[in-house]
MIMAR-538428 format. One record per residue: residue in one letter; x, y, z of N, C-alpha, C in turn. Coordinates in Angstrom, 3 decimals. Example, Ala and Ser with C-alpha at 12.3 -4.5 7.8 and 13.67 -1.06 7.14 Angstrom:
 residu       nx       ny       nz      cax      cay      caz       cx       cy       cz
      A   13.190   -5.690    7.800   12.300   -4.500    7.800   13.200   -3.300    7.800
      S   12.850   -2.250    7.080   13.670   -1.060    7.140   12.900    0.030    7.870
REM end
This chain:
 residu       nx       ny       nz      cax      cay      caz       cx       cy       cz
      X   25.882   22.725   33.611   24.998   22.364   32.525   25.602   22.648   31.143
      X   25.801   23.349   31.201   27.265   24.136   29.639   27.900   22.699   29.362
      X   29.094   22.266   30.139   29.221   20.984   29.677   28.973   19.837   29.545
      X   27.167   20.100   29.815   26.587   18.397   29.088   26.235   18.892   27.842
      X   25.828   19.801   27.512   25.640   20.657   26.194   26.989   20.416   25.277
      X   28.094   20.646   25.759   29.030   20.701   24.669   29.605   19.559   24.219
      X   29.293   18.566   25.580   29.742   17.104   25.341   28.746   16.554   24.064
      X   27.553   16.508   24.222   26.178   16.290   23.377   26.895   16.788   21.894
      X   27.010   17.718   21.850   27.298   18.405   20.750   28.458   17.670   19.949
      X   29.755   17.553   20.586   30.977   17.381   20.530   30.885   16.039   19.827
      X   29.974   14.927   20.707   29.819   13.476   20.113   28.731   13.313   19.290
      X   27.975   14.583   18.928   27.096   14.310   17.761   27.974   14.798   16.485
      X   28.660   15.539   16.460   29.638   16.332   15.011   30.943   15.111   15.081
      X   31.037   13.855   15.930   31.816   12.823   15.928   31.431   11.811   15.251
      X   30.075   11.518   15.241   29.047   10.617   14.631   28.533   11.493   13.606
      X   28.711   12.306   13.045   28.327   12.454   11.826   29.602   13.088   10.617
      X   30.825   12.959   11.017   31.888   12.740   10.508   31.652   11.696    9.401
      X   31.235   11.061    9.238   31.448    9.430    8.411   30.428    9.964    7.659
      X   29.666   10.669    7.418   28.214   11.233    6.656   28.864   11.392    5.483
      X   28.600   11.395    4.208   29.108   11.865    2.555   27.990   12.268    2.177
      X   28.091   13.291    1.340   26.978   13.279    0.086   26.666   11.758   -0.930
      X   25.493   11.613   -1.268   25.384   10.484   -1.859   26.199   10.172   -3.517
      X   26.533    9.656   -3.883   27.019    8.875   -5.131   26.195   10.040   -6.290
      X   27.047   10.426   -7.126   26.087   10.602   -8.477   27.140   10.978   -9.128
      X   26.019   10.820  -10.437   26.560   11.308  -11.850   26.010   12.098  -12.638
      X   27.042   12.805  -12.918   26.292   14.674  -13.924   25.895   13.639  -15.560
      X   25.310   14.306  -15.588   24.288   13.979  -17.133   23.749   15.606  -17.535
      X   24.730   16.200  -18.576   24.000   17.062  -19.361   23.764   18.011  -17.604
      X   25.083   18.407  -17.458   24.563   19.181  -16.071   23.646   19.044  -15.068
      X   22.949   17.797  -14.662   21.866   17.636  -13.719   22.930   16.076  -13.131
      X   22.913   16.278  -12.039   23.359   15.093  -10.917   22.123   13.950  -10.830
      X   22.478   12.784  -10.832   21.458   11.703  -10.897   22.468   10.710   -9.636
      X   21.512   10.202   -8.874   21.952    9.114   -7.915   22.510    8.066   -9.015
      X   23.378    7.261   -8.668   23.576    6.337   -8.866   22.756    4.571   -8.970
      X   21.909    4.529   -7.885   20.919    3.652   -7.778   19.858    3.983   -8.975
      X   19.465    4.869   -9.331   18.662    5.873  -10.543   19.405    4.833  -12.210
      X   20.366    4.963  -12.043   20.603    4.227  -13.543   21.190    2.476  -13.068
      X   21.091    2.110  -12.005   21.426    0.632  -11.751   19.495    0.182  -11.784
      X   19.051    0.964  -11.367   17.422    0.543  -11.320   17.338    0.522  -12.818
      X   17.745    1.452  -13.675   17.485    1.472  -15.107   17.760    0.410  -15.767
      X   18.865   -0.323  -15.450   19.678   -1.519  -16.100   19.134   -2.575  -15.325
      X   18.159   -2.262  -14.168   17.494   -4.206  -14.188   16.707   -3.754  -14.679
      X   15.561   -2.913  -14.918   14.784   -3.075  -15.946   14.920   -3.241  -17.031
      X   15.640   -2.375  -18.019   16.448   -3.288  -19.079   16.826   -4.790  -19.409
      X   17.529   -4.929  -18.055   17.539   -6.542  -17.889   16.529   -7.242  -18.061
      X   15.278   -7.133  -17.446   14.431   -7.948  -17.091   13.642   -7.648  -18.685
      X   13.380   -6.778  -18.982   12.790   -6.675  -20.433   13.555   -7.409  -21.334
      X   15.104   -7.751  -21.114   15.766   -8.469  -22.454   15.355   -9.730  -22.010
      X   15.164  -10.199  -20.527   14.727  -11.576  -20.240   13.706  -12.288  -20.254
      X   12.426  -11.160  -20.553   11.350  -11.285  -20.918   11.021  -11.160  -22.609
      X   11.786  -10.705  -23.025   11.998  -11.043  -24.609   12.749  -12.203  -25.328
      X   13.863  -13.152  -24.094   14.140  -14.234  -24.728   12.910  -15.291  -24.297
      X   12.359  -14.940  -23.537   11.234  -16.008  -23.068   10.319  -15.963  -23.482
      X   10.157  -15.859  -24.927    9.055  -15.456  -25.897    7.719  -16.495  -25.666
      X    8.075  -17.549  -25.431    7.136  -18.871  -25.464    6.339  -18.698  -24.152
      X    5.569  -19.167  -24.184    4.387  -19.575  -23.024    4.914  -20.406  -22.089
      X    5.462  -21.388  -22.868    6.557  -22.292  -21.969    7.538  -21.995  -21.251
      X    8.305  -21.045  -21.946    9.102  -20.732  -21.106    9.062  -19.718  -19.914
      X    7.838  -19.206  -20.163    7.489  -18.259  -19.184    6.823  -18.886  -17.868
      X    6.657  -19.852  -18.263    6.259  -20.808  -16.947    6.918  -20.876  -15.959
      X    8.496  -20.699  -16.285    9.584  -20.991  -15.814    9.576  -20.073  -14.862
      X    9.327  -18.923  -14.709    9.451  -18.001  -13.750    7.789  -17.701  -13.494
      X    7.159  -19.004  -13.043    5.701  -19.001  -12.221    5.030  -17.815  -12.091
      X    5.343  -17.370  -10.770    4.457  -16.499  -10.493    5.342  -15.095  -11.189
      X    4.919  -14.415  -11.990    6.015  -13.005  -12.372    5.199  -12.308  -11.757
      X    4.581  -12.048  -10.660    4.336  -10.466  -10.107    5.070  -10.589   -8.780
      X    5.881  -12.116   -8.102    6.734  -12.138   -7.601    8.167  -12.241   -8.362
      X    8.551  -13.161   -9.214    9.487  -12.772   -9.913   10.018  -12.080  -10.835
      X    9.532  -11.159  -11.306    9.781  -10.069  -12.247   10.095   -8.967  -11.322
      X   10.004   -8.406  -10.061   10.284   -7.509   -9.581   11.444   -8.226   -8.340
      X   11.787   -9.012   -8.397   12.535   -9.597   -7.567   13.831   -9.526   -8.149
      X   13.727  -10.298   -9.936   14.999  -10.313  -11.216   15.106   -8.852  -11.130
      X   14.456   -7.942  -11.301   14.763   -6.401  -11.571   15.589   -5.989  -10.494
      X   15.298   -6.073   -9.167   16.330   -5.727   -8.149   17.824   -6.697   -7.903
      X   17.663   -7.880   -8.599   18.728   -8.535   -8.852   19.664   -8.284   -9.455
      X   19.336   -7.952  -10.569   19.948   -7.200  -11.772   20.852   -5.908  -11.273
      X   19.752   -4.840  -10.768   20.024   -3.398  -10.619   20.979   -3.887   -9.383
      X   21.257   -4.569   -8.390   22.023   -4.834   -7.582   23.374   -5.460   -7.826
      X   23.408   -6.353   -8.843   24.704   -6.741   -9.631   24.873   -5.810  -10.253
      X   24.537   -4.785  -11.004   25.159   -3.730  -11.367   25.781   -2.608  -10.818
      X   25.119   -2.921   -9.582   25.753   -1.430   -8.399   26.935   -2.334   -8.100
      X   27.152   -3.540   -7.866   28.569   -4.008   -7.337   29.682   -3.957   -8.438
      X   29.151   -4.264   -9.265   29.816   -4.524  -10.777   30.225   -3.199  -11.491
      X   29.239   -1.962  -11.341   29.941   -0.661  -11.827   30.505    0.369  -10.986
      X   29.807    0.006   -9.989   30.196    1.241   -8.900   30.545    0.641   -7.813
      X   32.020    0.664   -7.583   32.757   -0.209   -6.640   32.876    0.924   -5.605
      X   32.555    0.751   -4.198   33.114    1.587   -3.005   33.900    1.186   -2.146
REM end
């Protein structure tokens, strides 16, 4: 029984080899995820895109916004994770 125990063991510390701590960045001594400021920059985004679309008209353009406004925001924050933080 000892060595189904150590086998168990042996191929769980094998499979968790590949494990890292997650991505971050110190700010003023405090660690912040990375996803934390790519989420920041589609919102940003989406606020500068909602400020060129000043018109009524043009806001048409993106129909329904309680589906597309949170859809552009993860668009955004997702081109920015490829675009700044390459792995």
């Amino acid at each position: 029984m000892p060595d189904k125990k150590l086998l168990i063991s042996c191929l769980t510390a094998l499979l968790l080899t590949g494990c890292s701590p997650a991505p971050s960045i110190v700010v003023f001594g405090a660690s912040f995820p990375d996803w934390l400021f790519c989420l920041c920059g589609g919102v940003a985004g989406m606020v500068a895109i909602h400020l060129l679309l000043r018109t009524p008209e043009k806001r048409a353009w993106l129909a329904p916004q309680l589906l597309t406004y949170p859809a552009l925001t993860a668009l955004i924050a997702m081109l920015i994770w490829l675009l700044v933080f390459p792995h």
